[in-house]
N, C-alpha and C positions, 0 to 999 in steps of 0.2 A: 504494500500500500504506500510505504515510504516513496519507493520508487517511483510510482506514478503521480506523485504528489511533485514530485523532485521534474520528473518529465513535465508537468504541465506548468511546472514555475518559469522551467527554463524554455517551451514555449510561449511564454507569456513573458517574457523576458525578450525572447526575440524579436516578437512582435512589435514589444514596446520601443524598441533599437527601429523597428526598419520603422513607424509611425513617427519616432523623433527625426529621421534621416529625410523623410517626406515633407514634414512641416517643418526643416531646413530648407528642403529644396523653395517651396512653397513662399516660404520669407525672405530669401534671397532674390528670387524672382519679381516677390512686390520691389523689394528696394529695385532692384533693375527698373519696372517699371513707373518709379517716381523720379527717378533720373533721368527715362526716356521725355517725360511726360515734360521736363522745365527745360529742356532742347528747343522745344518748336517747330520743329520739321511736322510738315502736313502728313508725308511719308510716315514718318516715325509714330505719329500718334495712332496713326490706322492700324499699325504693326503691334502698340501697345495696347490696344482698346482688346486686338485679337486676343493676344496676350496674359491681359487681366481677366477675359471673357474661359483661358483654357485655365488659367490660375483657379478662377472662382470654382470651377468644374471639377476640377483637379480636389481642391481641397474638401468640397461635398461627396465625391468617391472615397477621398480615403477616411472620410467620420462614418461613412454608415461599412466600410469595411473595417472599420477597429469595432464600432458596435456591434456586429453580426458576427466577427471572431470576438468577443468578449460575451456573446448570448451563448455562441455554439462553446467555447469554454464548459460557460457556468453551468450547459445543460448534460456537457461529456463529463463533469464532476458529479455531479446529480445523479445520474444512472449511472455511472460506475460506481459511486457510493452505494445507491440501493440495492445493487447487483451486490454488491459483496457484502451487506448485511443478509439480503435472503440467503446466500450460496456461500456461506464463508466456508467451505471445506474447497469447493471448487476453485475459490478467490485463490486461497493455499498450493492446491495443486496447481494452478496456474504459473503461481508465481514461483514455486521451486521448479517446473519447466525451463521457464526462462532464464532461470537462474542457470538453471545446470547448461543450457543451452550458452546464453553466454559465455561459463567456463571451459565448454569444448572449443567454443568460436577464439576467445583469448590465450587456451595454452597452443593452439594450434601454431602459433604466430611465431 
């Protein structure tokens, strides 16, 4: 159980890493586009307005993608929790599987 506790932190870790990396991108792009914006070129503003229009869009894909992996998260904890309250012998065997599975996969190396 530790284990998959341990797996889904560091899913949720990663997440959080490529979400920050995102709404980097996202915040460096407005500043680009507040620099384009005090230029003046007629060119330049139509390129920004794109710009700002793929920003806005950009940034509304990645909230309802961190919500929808933060729903599917809390509902894969959810039932795997209740799964291994009804079946705790099963949970067990499971989990000495993998285990032993692991240790074949790692002395092999």
């Amino acid at each position: 159980m530790e284990a998959m506790e341990q797996a889904a932190e560091q899913a949720a870790a990663a997440r959080d890493r490529l979400a920050a990396a995102l709404r980097s991108l996202v915040s460096d792009a407005e500043e680009m586009l507040k620099a384009a914006s005090r230029s003046g070129n007629e060119q330049l503003n139509l390129v920004r307005d794109r710009l700002e229009r793929g920003v806005n869009a950009a940034r509304g894909e990645l909230n309802a993608f961190q919500e929808a992996a933060l729903e599917t998260a809390r509902r894969t904890a959810a039932d795997t929790n209740e799964y291994v309250h009804e079946h705790p012998w099963n949970a067990v065997g499971i989990a000495a599987a993998v285990g032993v599975l692991l240790g074949v996969l790692l002395t092999r190396r």
